[in-house]
DODREN-265160 format. One record per residue: residue number from 1; residue in one letter; x, y negated, z negated of N, C-alpha, C, O in turn. Coordinates in pm, 1 decimal, m for minus. Layout:
! residues N
- pos | code | n_px | n_py | n_pz | ca_px | ca_py | ca_pz | c_px | c_py | c_pz | o_px | o_py | o_pz
- NUM | a | X | Y | Z | X | Y | Z | X | Y | Z | X | Y | Z;
...
***
This chain:
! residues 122
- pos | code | n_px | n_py | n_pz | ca_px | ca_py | ca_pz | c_px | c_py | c_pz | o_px | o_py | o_pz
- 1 | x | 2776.4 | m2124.3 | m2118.3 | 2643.0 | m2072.7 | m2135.9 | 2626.0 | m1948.8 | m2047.7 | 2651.9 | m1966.0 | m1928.6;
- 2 | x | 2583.6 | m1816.4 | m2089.2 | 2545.7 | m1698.9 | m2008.4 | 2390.7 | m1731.5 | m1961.5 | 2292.4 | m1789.9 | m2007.1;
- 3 | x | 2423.1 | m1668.2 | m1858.9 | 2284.4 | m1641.3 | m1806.5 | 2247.8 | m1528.4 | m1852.5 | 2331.5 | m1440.2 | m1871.9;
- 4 | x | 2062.2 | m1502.5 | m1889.1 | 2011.9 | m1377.2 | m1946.0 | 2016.4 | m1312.2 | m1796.5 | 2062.5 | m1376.2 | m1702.0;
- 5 | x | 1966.2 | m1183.2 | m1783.0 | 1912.8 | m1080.5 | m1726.3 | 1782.6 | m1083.1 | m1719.2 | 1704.8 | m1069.6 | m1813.6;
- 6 | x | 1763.7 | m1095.8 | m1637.6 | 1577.7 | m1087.2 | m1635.5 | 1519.3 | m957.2 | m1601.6 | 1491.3 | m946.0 | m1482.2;
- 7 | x | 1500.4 | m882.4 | m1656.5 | 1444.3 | m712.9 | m1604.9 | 1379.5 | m709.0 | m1502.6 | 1391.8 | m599.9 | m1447.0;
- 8 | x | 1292.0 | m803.2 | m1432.3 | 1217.8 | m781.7 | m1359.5 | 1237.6 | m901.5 | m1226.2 | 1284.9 | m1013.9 | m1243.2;
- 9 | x | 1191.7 | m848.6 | m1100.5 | 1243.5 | m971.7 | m1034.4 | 1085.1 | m1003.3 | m958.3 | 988.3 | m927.4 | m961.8;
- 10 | x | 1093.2 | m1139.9 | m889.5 | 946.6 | m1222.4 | m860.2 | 875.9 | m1112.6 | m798.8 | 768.8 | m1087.4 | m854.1;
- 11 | x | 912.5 | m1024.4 | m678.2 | 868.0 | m918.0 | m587.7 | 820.8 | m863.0 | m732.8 | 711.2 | m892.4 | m780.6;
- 12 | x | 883.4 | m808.3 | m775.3 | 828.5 | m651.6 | m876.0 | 708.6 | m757.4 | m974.1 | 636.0 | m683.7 | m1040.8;
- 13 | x | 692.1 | m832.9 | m984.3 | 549.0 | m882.0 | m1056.1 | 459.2 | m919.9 | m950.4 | 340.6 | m906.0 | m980.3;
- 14 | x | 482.3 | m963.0 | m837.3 | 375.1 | m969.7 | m734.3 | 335.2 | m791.6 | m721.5 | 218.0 | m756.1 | m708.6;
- 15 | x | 420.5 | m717.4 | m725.8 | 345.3 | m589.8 | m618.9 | 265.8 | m544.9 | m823.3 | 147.8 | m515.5 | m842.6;
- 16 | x | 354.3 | m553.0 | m915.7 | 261.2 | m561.7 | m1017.7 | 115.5 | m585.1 | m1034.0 | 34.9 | m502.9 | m1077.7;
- 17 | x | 85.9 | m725.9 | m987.7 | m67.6 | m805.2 | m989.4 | m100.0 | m780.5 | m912.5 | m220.6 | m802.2 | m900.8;
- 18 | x | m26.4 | m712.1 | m786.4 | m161.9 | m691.5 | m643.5 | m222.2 | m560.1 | m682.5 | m342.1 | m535.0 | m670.7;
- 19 | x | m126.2 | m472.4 | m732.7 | m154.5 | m315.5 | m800.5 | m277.4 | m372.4 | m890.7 | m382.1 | m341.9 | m833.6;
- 20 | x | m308.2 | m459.8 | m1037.3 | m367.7 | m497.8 | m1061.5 | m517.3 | m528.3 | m1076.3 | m609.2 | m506.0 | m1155.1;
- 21 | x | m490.6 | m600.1 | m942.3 | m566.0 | m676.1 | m885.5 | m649.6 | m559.7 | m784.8 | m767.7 | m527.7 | m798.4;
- 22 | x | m574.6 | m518.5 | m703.7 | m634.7 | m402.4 | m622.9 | m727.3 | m233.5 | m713.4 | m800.5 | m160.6 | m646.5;
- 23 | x | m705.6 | m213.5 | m828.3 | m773.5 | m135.8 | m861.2 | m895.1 | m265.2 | m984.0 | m1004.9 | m222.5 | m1019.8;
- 24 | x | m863.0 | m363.3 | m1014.0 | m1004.2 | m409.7 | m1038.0 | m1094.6 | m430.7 | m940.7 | m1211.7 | m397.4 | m959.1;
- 25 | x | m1044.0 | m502.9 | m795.3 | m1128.5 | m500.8 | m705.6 | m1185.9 | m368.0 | m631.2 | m1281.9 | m376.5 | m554.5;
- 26 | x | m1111.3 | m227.3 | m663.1 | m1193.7 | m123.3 | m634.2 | m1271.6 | m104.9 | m738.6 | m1380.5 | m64.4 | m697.7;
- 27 | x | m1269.6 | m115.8 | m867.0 | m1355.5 | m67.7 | m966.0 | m1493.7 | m160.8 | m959.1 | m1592.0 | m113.1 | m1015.9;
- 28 | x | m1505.1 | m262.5 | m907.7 | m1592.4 | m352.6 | m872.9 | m1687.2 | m326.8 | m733.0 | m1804.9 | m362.4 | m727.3;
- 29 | x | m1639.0 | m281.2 | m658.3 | m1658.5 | m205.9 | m522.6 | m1733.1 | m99.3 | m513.6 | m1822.8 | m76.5 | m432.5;
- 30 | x | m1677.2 | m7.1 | m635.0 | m1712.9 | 158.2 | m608.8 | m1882.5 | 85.0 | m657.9 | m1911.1 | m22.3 | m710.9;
- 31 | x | m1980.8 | 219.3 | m603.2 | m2111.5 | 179.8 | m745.6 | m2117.3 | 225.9 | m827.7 | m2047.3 | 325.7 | m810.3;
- 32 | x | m2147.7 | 228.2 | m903.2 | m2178.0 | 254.0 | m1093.3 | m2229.3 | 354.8 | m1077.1 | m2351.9 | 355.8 | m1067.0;
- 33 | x | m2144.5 | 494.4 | m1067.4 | m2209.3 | 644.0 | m1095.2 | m2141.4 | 689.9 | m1229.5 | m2054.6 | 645.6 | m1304.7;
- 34 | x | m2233.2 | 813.8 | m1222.3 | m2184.9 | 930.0 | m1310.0 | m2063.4 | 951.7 | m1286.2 | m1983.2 | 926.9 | m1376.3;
- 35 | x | m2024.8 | 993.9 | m1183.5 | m1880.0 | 1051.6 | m1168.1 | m1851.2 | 992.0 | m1015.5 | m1943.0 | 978.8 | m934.5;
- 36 | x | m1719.7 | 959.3 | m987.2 | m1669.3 | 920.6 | m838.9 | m1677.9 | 987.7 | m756.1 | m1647.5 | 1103.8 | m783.4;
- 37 | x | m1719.9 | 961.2 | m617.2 | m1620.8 | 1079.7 | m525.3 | m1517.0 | 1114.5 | m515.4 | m1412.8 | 1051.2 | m532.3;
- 38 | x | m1534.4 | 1230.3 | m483.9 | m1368.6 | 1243.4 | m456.4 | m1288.4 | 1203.9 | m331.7 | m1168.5 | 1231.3 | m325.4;
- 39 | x | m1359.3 | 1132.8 | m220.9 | m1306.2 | 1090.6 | m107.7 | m1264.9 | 929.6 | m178.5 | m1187.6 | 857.5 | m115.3;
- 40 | x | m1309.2 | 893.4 | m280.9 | m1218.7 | 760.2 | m366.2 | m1089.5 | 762.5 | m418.5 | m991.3 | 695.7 | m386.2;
- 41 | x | m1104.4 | 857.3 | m512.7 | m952.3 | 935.8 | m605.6 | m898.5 | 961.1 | m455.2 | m794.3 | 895.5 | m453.5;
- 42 | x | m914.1 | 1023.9 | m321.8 | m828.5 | 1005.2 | m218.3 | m782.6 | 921.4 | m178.2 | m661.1 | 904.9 | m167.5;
- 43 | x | m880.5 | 836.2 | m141.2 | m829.9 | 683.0 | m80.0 | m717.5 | 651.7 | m188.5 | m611.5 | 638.2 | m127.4;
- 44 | x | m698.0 | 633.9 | m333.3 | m627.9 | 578.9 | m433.7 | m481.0 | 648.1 | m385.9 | m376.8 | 611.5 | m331.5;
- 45 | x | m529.2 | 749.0 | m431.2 | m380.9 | 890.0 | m405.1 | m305.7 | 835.1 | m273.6 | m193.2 | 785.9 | m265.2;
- 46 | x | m398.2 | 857.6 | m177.2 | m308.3 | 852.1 | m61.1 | m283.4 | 699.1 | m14.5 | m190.8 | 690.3 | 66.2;
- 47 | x | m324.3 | 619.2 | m36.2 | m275.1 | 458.0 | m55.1 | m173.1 | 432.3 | m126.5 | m96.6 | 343.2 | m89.6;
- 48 | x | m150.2 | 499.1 | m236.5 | 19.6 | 475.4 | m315.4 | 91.0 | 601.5 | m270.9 | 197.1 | 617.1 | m331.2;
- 49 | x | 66.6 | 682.3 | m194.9 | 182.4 | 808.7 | m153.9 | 219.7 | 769.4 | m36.4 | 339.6 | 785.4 | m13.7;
- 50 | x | 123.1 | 698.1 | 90.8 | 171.5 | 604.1 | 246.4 | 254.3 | 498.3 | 217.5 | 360.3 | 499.9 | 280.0;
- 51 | x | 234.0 | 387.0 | 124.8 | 267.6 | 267.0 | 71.6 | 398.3 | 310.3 | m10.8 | 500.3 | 264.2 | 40.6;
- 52 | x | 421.3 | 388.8 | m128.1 | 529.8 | 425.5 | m187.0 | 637.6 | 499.8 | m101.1 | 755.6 | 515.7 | m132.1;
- 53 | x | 581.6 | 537.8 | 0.6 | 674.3 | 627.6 | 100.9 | 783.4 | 501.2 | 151.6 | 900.5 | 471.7 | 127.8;
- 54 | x | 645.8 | 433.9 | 254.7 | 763.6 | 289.1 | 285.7 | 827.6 | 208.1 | 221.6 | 940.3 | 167.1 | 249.3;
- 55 | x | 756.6 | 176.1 | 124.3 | 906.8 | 153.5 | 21.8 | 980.6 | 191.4 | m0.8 | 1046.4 | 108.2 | m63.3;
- 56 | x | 1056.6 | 325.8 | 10.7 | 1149.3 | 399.9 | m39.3 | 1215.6 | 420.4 | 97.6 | 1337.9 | 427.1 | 109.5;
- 57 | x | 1125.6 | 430.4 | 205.6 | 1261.7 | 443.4 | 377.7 | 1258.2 | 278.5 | 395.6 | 1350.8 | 258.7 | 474.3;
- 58 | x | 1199.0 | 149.2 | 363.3 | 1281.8 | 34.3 | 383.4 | 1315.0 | m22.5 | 266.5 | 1283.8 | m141.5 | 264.2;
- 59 | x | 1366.4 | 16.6 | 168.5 | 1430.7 | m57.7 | 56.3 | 1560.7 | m159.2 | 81.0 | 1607.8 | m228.2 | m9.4;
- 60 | x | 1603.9 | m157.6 | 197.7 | 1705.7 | m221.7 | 214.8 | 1660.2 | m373.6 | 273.3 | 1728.3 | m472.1 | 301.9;
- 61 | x | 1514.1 | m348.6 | 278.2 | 1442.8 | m488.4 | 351.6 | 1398.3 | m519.6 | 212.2 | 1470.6 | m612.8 | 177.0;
- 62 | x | 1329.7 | m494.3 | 130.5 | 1287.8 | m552.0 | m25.3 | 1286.2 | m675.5 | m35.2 | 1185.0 | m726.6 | m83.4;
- 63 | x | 1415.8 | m774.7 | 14.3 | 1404.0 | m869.0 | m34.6 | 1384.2 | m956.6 | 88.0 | 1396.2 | m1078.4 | 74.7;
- 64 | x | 1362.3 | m917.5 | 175.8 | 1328.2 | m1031.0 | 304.8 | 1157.9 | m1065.2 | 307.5 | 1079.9 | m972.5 | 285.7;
- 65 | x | 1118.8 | m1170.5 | 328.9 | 983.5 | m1192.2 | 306.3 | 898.4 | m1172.0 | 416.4 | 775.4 | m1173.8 | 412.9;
- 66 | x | 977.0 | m1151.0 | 523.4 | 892.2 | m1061.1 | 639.0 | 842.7 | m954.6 | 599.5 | 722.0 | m934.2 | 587.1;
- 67 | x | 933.4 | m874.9 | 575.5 | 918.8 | m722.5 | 529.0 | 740.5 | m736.2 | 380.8 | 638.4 | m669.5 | 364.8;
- 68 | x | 783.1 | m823.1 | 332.9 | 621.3 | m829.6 | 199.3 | 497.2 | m876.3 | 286.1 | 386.8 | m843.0 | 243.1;
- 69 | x | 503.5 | m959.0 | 418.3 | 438.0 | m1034.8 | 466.6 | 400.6 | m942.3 | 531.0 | 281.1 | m920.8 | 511.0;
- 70 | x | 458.9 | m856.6 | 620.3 | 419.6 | m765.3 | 669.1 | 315.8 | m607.5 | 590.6 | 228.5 | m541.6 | 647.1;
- 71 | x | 356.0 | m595.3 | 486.4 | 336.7 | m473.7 | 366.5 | 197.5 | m519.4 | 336.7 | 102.6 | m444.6 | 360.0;
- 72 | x | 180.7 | m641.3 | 285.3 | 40.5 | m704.4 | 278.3 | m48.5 | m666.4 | 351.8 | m148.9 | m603.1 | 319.4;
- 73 | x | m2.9 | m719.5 | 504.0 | m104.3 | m720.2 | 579.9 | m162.7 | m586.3 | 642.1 | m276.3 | m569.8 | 686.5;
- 74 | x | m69.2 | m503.6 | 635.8 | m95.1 | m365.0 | 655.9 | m157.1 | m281.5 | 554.4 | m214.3 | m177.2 | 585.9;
- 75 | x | m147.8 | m325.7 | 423.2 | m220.8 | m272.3 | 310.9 | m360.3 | m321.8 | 329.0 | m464.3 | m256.2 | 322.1;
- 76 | x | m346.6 | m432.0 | 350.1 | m474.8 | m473.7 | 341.0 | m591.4 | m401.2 | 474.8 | m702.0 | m352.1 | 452.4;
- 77 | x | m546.1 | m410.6 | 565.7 | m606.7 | m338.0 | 650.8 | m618.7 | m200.7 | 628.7 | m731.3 | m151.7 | 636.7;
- 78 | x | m514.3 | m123.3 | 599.9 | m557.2 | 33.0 | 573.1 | m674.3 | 13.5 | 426.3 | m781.8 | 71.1 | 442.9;
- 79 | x | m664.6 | m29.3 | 349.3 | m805.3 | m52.2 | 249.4 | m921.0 | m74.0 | 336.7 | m1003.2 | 17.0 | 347.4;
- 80 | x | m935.9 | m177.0 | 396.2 | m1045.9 | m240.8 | 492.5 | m1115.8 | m91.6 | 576.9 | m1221.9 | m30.9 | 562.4;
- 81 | x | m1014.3 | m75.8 | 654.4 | m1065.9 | 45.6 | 747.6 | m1082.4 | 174.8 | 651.0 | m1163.0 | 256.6 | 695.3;
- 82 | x | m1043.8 | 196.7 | 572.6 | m1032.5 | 309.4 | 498.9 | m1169.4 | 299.0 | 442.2 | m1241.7 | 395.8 | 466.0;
- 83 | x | m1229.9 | 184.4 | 359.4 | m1325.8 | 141.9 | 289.0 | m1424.9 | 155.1 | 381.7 | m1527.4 | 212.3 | 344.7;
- 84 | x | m1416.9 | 110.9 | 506.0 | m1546.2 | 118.9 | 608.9 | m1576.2 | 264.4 | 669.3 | m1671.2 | 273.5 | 747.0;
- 85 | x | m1481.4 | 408.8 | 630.4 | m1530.0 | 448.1 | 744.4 | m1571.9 | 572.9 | 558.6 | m1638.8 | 676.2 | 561.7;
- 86 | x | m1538.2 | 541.6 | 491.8 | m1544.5 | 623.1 | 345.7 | m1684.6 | 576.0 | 317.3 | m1756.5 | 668.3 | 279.0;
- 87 | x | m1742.1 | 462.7 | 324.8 | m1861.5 | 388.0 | 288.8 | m1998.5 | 478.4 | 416.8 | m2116.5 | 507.9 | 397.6;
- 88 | x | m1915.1 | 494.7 | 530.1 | m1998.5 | 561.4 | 615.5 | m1980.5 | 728.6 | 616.1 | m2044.5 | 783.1 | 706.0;
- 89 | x | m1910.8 | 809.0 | 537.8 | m1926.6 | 888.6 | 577.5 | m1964.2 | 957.3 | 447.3 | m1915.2 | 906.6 | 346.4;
- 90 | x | m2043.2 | 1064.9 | 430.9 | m2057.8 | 1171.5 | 350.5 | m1992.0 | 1221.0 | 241.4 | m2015.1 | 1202.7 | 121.9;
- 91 | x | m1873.3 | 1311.7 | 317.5 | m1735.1 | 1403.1 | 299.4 | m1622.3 | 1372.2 | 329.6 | m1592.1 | 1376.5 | 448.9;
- 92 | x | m1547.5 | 1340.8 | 254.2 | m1396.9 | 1309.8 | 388.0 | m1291.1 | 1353.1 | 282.0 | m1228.2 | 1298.4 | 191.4;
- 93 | x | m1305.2 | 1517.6 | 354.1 | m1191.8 | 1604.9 | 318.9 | m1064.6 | 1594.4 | 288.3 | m1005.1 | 1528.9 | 374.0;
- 94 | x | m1003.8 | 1627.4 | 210.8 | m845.1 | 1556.1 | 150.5 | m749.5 | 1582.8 | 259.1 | m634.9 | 1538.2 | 265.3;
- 95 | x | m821.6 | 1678.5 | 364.6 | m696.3 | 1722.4 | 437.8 | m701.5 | 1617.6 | 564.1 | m606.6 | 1632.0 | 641.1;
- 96 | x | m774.5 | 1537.6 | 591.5 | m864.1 | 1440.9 | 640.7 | m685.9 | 1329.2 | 672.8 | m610.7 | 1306.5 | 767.6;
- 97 | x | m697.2 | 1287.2 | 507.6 | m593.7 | 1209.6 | 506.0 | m449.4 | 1212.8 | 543.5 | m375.5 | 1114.7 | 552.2;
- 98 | x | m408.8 | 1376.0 | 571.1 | m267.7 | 1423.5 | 575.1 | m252.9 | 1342.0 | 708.6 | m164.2 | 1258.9 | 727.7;
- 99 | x | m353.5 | 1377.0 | 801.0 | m338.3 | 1386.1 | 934.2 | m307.5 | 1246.1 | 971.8 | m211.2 | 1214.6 | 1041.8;
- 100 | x | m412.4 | 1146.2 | 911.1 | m410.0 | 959.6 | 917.6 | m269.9 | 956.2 | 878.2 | m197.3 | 877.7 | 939.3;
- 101 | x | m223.2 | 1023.6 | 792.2 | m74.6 | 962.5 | 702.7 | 4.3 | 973.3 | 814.2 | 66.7 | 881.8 | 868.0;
- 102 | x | m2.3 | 1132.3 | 859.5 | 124.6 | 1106.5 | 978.5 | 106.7 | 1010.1 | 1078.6 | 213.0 | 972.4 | 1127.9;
- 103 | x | 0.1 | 955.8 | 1126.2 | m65.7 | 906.1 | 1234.1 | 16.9 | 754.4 | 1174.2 | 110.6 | 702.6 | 1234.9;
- 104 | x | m41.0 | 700.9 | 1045.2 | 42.0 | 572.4 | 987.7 | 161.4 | 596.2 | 984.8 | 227.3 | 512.1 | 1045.9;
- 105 | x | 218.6 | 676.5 | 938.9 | 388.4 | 699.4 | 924.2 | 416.3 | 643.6 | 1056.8 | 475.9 | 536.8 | 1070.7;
- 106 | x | 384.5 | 696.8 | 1129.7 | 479.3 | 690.1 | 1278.4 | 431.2 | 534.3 | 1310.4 | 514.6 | 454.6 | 1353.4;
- 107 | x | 319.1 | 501.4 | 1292.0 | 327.8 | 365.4 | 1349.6 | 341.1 | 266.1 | 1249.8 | 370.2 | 156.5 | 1297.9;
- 108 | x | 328.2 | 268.2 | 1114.3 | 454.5 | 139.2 | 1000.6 | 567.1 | 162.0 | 1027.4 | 646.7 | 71.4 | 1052.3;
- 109 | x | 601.3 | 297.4 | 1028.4 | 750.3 | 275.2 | 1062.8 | 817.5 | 213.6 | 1144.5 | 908.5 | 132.2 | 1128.5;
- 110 | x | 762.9 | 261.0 | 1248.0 | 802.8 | 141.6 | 1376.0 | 755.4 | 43.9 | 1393.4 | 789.3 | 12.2 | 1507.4;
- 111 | x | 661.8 | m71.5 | 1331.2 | 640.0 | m191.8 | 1266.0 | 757.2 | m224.8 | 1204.7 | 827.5 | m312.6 | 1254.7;
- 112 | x | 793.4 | m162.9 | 1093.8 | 840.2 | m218.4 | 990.2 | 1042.1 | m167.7 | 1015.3 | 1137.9 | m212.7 | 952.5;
- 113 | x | 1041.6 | m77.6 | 1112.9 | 1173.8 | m120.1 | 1176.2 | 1186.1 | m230.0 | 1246.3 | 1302.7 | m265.9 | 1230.5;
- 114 | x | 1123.9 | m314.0 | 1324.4 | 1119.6 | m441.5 | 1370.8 | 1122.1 | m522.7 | 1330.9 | 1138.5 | m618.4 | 1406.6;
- 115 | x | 1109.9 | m546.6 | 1200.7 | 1109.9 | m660.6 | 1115.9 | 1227.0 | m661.0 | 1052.9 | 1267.9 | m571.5 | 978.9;
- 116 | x | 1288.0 | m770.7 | 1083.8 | 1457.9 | m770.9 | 995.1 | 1562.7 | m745.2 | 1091.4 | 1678.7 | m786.3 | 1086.9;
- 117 | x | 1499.0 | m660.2 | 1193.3 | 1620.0 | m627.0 | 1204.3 | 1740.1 | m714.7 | 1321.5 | 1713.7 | m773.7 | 1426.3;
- 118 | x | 1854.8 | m696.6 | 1263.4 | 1988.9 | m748.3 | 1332.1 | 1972.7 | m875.8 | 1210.0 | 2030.6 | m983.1 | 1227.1;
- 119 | x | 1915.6 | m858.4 | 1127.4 | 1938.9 | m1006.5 | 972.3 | 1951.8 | m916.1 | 865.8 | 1915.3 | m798.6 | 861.8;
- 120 | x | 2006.3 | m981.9 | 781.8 | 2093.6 | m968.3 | 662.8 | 2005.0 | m1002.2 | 545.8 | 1955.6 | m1114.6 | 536.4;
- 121 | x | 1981.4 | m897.8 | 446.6 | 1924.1 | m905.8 | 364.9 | 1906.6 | m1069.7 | 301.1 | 2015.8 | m1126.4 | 297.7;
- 122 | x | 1781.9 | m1161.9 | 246.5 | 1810.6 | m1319.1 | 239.0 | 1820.6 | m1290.6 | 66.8 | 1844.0 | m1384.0 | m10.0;
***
């Protein structure tokens, strides 16, 4: 008997439904205007360009469940804080975000080098 191929593996349908899940729960969030801000379409943009970044410098962690346990909890907080200070402010200039990104870069990264390491992909 062969085994099929499954195209997709458990990780890639979880980050699937949280993707999901995370823009119904913003569309539920935002209020019911005419048109969005544009400090929203930011938050979106730059939440999958910080988040897609680290995926791509720790791909070699992917399959350790620290590494998701960790991704979670840090997503979830950059939404949280992101959401609280966007809800309070006015304007928040796109160039606003470059600066937070580097500010996150440097400190997930060095989070998320700590995790795993000296273990072997499970």
């Amino acid at each position: 008997m062969t085994r099929r191929h499954v195209p997709y593996s458990n990780a890639q349908l979880v980050i699937a439904l949280a993707i999901v899940a995370a823009v119904t729960a913003f569309t539920m969030a935002v209020p019911k205007v005419e048109e969005i801000d544009d400090k929203w379409i930011g938050l979106g943009s730059n939440t999958l360009l910080v988040f897609g970044i680290l995926l791509y410098w720790f791909r070699e962690r992917l399959r350790q469940k620290p590494f998701w346990v960790l991704f979670a909890v840090v997503l979830a907080v950059h939404l949280a804080l992101y959401s609280m200070v966007l809800r309070r402010v006015g304007q928040w200039p796109l160039v606003n975000f470059g600066v937070v990104d580097l500010l996150e870069w440097a400190t997930l990264a060095a989070a998320f080098r700590r995790i795993g390491r000296g273990r072997q992909a499970e």
